[in-house]
DOKOL-761600 format. One line per 3 residues: number of its first residue (from 0); their letters; for each residue x, y, z of N, C-alpha, C. Coordinates in nm, 3 decimals, always signed. Layout:
NUM	a	X:Y:Z:X:Y:Z:X:Y:Z; ... $
END
This chain:
0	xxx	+0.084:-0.117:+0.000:+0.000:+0.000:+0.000:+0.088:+0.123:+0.000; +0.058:+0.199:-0.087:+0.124:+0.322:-0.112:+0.118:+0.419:-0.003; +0.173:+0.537:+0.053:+0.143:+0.603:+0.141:+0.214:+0.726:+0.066 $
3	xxx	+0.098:+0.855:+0.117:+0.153:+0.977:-0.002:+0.228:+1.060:+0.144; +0.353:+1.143:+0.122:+0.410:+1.262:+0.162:+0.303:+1.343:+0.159; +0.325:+1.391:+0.278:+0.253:+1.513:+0.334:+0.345:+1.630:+0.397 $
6	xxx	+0.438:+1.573:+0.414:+0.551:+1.707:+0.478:+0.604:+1.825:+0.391; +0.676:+1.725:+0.297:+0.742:+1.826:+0.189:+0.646:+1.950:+0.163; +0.505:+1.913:+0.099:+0.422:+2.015:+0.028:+0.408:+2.146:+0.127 $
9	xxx	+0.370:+2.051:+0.261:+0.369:+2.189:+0.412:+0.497:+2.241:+0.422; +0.589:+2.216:+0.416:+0.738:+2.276:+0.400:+0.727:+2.397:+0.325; +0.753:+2.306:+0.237:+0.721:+2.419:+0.090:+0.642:+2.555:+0.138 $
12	xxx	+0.495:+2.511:+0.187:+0.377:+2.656:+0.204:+0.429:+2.760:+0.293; +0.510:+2.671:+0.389:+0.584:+2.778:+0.490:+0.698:+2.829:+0.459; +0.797:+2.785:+0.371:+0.885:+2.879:+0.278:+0.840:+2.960:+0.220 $
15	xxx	+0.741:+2.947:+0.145:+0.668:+3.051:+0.016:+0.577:+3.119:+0.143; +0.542:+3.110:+0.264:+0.493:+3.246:+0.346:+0.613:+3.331:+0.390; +0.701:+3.269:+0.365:+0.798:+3.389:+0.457:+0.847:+3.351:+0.610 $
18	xxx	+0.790:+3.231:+0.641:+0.802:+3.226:+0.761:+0.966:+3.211:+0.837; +1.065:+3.162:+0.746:+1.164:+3.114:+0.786:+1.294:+3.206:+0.687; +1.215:+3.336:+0.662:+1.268:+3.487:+0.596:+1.343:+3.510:+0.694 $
21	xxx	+1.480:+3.524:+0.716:+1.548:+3.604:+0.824:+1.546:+3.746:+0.838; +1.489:+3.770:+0.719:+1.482:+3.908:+0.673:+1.361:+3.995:+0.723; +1.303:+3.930:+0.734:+1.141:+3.954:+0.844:+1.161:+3.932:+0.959 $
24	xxx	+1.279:+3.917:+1.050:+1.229:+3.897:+1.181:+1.343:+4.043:+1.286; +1.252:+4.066:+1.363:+1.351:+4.218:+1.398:+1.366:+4.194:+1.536; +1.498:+4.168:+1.548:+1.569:+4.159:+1.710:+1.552:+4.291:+1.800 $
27	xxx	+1.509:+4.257:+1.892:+1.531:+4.409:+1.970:+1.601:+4.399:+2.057; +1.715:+4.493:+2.080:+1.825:+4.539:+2.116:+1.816:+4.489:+2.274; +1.904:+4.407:+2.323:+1.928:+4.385:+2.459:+2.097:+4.410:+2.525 $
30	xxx	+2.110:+4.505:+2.639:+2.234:+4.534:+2.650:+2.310:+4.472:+2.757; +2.407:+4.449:+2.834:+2.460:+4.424:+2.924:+2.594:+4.493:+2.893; +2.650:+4.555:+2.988:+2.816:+4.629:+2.954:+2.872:+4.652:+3.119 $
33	xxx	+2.986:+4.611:+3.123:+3.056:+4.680:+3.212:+3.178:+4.723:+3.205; +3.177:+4.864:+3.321:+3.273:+4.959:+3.284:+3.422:+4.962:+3.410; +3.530:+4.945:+3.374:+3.602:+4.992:+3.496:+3.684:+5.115:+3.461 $
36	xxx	+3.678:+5.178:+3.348:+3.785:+5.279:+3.331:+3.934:+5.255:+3.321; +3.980:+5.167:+3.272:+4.086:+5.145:+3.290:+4.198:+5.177:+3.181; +4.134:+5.213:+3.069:+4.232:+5.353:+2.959:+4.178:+5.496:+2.934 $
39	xxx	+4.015:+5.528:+3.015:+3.987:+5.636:+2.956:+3.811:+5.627:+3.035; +3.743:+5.725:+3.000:+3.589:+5.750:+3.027:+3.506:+5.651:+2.961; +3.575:+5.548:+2.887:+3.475:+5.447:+2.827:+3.342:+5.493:+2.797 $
42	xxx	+3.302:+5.617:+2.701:+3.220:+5.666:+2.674:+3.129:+5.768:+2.732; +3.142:+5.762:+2.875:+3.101:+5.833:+3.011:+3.162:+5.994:+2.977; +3.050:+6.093:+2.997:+3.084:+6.220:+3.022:+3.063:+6.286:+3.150 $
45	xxx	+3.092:+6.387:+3.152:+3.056:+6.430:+3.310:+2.984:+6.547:+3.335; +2.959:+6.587:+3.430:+2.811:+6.739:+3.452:+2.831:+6.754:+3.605; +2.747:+6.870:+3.637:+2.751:+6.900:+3.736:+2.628:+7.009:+3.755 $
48	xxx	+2.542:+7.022:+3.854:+2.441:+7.131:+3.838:+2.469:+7.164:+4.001; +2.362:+7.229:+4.034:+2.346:+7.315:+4.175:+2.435:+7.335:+4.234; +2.488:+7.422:+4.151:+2.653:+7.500:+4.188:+2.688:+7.573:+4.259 $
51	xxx	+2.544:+7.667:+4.237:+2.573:+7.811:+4.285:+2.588:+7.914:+4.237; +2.614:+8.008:+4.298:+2.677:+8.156:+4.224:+2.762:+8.248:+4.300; +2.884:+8.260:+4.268:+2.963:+8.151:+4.187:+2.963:+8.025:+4.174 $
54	xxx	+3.014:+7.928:+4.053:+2.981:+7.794:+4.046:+3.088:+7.739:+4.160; +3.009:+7.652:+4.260:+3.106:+7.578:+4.338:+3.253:+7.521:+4.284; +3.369:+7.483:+4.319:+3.446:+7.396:+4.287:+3.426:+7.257:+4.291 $
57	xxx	+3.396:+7.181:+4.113:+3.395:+7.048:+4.192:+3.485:+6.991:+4.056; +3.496:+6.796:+4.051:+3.544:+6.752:+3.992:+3.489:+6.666:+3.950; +3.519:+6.572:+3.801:+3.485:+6.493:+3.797:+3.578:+6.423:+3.636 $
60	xxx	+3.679:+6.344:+3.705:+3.719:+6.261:+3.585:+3.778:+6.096:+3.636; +3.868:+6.044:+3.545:+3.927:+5.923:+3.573:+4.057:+5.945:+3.657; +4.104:+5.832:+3.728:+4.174:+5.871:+3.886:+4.246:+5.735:+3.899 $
63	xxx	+4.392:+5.725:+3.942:+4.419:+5.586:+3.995:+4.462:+5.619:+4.128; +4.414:+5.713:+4.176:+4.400:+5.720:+4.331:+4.340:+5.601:+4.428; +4.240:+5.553:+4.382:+4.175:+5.455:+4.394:+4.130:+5.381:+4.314 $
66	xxx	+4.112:+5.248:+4.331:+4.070:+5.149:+4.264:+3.973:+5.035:+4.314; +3.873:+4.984:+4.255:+3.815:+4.875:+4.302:+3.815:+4.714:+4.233; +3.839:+4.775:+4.102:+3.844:+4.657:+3.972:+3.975:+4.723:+3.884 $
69	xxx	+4.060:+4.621:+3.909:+4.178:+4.733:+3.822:+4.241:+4.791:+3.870; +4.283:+4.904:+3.806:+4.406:+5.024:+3.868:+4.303:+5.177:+3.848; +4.246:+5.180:+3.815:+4.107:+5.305:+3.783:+3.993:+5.299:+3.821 $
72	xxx	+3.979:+5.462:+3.861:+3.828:+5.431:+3.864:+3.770:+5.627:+3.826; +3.683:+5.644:+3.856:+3.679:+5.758:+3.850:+3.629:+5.870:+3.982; +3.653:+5.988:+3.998:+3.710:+6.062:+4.106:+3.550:+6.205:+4.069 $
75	xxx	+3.447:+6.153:+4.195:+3.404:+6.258:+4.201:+3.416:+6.364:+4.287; +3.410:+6.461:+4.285:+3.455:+6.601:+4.415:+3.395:+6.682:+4.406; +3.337:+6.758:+4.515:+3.226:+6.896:+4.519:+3.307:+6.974:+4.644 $
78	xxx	+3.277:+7.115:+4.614:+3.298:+7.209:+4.749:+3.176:+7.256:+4.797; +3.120:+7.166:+4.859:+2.935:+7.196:+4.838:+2.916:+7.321:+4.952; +2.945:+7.428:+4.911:+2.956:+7.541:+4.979:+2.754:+7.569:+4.999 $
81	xxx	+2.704:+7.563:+4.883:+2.528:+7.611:+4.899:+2.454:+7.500:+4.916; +2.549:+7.369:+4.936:+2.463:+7.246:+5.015:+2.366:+7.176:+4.871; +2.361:+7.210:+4.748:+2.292:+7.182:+4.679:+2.360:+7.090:+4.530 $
84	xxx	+2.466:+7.105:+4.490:+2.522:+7.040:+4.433:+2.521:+6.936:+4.370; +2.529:+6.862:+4.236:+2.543:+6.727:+4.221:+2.643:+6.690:+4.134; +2.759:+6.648:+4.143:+2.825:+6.592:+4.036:+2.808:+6.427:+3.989 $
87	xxx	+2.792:+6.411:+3.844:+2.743:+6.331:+3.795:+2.821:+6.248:+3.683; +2.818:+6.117:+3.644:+2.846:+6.024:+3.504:+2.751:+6.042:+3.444; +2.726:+6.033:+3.262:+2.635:+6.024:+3.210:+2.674:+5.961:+3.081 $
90	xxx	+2.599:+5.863:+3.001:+2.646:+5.797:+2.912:+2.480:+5.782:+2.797; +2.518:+5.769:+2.694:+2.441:+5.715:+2.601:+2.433:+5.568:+2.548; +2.299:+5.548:+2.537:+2.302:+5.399:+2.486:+2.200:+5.379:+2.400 $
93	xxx	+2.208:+5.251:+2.231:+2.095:+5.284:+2.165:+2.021:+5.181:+2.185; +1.924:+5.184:+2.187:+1.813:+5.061:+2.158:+1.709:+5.079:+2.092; +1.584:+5.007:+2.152:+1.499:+5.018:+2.004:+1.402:+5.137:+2.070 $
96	xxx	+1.317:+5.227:+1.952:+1.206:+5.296:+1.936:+1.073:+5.253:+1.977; +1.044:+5.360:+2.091:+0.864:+5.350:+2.164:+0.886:+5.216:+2.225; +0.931:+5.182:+2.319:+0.993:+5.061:+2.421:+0.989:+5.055:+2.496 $
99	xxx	+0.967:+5.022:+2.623:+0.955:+5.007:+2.789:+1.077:+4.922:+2.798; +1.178:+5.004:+2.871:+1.272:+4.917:+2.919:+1.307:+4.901:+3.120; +1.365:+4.830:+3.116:+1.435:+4.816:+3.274:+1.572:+4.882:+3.287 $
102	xxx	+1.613:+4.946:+3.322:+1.749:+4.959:+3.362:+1.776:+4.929:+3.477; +1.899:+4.848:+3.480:+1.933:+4.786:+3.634:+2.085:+4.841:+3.653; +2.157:+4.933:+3.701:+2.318:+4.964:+3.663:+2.338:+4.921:+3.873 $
105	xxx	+2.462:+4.850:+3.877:+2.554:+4.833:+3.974:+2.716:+4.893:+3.963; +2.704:+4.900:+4.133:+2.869:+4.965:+4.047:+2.928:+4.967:+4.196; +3.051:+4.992:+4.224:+3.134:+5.024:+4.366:+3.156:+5.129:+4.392 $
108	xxx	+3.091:+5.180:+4.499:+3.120:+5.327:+4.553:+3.286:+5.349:+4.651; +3.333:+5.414:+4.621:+3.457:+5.461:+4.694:+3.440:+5.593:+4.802; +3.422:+5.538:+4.927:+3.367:+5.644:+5.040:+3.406:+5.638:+5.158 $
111	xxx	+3.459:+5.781:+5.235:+3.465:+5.736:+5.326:+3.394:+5.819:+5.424; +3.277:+5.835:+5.442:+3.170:+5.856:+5.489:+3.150:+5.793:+5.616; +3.113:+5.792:+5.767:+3.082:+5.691:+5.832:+2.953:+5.726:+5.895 $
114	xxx	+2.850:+5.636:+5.972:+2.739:+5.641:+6.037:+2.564:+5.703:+5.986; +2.535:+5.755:+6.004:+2.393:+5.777:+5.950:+2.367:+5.916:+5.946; +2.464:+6.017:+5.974:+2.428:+6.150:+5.944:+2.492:+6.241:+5.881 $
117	xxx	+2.466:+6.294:+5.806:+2.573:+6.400:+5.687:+2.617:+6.348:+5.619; +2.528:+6.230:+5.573:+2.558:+6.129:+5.445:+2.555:+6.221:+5.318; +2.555:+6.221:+5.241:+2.484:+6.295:+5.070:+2.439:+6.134:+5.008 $
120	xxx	+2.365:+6.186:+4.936:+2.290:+6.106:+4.792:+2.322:+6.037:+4.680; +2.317:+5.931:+4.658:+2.390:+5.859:+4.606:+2.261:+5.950:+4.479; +2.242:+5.924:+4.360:+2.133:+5.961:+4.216:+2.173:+5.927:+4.118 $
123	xxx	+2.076:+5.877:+4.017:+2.075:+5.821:+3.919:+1.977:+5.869:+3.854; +1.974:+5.822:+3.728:+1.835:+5.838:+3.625:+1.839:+5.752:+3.470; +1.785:+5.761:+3.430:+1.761:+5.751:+3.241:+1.652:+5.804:+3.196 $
126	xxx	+1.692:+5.887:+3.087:+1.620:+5.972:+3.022:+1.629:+5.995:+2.878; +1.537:+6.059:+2.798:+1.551:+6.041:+2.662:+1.671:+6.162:+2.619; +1.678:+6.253:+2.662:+1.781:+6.296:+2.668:+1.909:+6.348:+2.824 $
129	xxx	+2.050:+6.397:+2.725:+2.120:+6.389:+2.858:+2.107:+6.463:+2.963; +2.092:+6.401:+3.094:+2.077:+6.459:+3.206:+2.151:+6.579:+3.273; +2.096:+6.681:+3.302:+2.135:+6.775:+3.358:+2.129:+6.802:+3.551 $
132	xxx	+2.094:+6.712:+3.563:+2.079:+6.646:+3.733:+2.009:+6.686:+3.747; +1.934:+6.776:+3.746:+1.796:+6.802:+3.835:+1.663:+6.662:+3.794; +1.691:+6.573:+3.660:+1.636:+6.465:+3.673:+1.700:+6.337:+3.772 $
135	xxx	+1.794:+6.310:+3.777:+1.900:+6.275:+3.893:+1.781:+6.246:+4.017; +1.723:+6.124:+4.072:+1.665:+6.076:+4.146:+1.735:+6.024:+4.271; +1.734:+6.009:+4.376:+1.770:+5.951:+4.507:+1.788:+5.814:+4.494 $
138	xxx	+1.878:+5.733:+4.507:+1.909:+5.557:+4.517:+1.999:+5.509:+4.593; +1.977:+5.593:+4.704:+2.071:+5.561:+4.860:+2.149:+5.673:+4.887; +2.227:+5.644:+5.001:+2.356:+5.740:+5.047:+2.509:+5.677:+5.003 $
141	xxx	+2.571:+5.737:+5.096:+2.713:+5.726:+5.034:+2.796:+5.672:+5.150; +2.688:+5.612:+5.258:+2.749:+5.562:+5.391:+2.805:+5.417:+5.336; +2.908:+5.435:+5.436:+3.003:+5.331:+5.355:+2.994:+5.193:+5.524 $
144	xxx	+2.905:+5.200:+5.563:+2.882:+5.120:+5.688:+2.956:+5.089:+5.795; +2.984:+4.983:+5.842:+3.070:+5.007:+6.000:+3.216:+4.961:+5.924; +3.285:+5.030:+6.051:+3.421:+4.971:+6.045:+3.495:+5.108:+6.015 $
147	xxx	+3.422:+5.223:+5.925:+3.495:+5.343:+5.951:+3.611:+5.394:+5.833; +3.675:+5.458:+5.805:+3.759:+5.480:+5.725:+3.747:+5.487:+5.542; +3.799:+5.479:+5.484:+3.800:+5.423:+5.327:+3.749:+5.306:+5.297 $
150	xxx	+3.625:+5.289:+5.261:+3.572:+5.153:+5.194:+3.509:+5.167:+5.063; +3.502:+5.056:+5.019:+3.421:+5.000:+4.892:+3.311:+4.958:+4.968; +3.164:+4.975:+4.882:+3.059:+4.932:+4.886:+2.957:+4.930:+4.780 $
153	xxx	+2.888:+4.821:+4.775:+2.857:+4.772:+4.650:+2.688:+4.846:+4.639; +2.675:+4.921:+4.533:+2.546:+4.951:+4.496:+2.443:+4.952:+4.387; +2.342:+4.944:+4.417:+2.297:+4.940:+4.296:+2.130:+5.026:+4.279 $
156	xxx	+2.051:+4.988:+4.138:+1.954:+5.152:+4.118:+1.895:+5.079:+4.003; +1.739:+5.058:+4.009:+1.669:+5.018:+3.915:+1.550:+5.078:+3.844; +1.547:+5.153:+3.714:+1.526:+5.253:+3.628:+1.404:+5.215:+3.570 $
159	xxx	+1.280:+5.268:+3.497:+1.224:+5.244:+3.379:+1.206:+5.401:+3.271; +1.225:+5.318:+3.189:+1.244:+5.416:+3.074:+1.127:+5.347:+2.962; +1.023:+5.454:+2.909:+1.049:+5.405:+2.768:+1.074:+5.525:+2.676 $
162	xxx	+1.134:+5.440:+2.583:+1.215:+5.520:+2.451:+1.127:+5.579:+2.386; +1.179:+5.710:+2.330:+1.081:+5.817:+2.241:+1.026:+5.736:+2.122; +0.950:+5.775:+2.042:+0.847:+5.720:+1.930:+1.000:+5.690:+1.808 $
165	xxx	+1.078:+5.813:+1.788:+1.115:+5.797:+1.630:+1.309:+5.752:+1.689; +1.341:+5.752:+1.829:+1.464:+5.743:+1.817:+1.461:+5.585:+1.946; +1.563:+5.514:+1.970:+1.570:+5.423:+2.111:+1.684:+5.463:+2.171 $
168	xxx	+1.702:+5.599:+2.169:+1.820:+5.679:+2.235:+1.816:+5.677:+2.389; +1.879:+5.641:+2.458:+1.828:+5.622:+2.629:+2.005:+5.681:+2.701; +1.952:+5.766:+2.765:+2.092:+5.844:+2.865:+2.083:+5.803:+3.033 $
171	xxx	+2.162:+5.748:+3.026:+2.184:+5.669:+3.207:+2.278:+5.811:+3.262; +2.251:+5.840:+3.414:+2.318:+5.898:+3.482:+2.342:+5.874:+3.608; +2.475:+5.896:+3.664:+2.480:+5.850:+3.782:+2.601:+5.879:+3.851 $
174	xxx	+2.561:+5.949:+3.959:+2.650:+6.049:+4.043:+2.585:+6.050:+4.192; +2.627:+6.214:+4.280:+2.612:+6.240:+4.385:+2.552:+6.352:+4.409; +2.473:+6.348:+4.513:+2.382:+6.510:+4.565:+2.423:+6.557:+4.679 $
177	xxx	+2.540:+6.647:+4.707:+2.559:+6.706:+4.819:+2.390:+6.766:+4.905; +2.412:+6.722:+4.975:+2.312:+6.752:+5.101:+2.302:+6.859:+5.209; +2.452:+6.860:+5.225:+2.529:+6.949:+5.317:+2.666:+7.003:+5.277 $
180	xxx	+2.635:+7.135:+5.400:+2.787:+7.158:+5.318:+2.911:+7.188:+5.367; +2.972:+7.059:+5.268:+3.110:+6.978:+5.326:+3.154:+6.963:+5.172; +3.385:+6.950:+5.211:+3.382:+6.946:+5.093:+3.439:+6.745:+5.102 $
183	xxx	+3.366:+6.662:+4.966:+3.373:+6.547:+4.977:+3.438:+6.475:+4.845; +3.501:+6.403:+4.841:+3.531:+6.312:+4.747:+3.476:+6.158:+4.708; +3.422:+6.153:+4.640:+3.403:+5.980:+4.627:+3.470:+5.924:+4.496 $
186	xxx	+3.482:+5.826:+4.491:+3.482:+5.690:+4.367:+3.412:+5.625:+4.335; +3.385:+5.598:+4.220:+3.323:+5.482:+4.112:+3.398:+5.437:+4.039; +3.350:+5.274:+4.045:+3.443:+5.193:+3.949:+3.287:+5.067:+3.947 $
189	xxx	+3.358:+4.996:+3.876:+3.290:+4.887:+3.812:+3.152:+4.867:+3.800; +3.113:+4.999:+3.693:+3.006:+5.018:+3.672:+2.933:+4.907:+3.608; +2.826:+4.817:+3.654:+2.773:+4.723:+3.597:+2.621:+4.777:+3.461 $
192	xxx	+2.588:+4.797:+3.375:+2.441:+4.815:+3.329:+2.377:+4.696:+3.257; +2.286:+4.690:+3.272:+2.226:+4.589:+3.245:+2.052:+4.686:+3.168; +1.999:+4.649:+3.073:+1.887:+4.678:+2.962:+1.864:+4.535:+2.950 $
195	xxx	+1.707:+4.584:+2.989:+1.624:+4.449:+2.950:+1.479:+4.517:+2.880; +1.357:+4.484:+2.779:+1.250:+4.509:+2.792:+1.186:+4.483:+2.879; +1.076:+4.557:+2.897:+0.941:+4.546:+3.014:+0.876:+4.503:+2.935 $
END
């Protein structure tokens, strides 16, 4: 008894739909990157707002003063004379258009801060365009916990963004908010980011 093929012909119908077109199918952009600074700003720029008038003295570049991953990291500094201050990282990243994403960024703070009062603000954000800190949100302090002195401590700050209609342009920021006024130094190094869709 004869038995007829039935596969091939269904093969076939789903080639001739397109279904197995590579050319029809559109990946959307998923990121993971991490940063230690260890020849340069690895794309990272820097800012600073609530300065003052005159603009406070502050800083903000790459440093092998300290290190957490490596021999680098980068060196933030304020003379937060009007208590208001923020010096900040800010970076660009592309993904896709009209998108709900997650941003999750980790990273090591360099502080030596101790106990629970006259901490400053750790802040972050993502935004469709680059941040000028006053978008810069609250995502802890800069207390570096017991034991006192110069430490590393591990932090982290979880974002939603979605991307404008015609671009998937997304700007991460992430710095410090003087609170008080003192003049302070911190470090960042091993900036973790992580982009996922919602």
């Amino acid at each position: 008894m004869k038995r007829r093929l039935v596969f091939p012909p269904l093969i076939a119908a789903f080639l001739s739909a397109g279904v197995c077109d590579p050319g029809s199918l559109e990946v959307q952009p998923e990121l993971e990157d991490r940063f230690s600074f260890e020849g340069d700003l690895e794309g990272w720029s820097v800012g600073a707002s609530g300065l003052g008038e005159p603009p406070a003295p502050w800083g903000a570049s790459r440093s092998m003063e300290q290190a957490f991953a490596g021999s680098a990291s980068v060196s933030l500094s304020l003379e937060n004379t009007g208590g208001e201050g923020r010096v900040f990282l800010r970076r660009r990243f592309d993904a896709a258009p009209a998108t709900d994403y997650t941003v999750e960024v980790s990273f090591a703070l360099g502080t030596a801060d101790e106990g629970t009062t006259n901490l400053w603000n750790l802040v972050a954000g993502v935004s469709r365009e680059p941040p000028s800190g006053g978008g810069l949100v609250g995502v802890g302090d800069t207390g570096g916990g017991v034991g006192g002195g110069f430490q590393w401590v591990e932090k982290t700050a979880t974002l939603n963004l979605r991307t404008g209609p015609d671009s998937g342009r997304l700007w991460l920021g992430l710095g410090v908010w003087g609170t008080s006024p003192f003049t302070r130094q911190y470090f960042i190094d091993d900036v973790r980011v992580r982009i996922r869709r919602r």
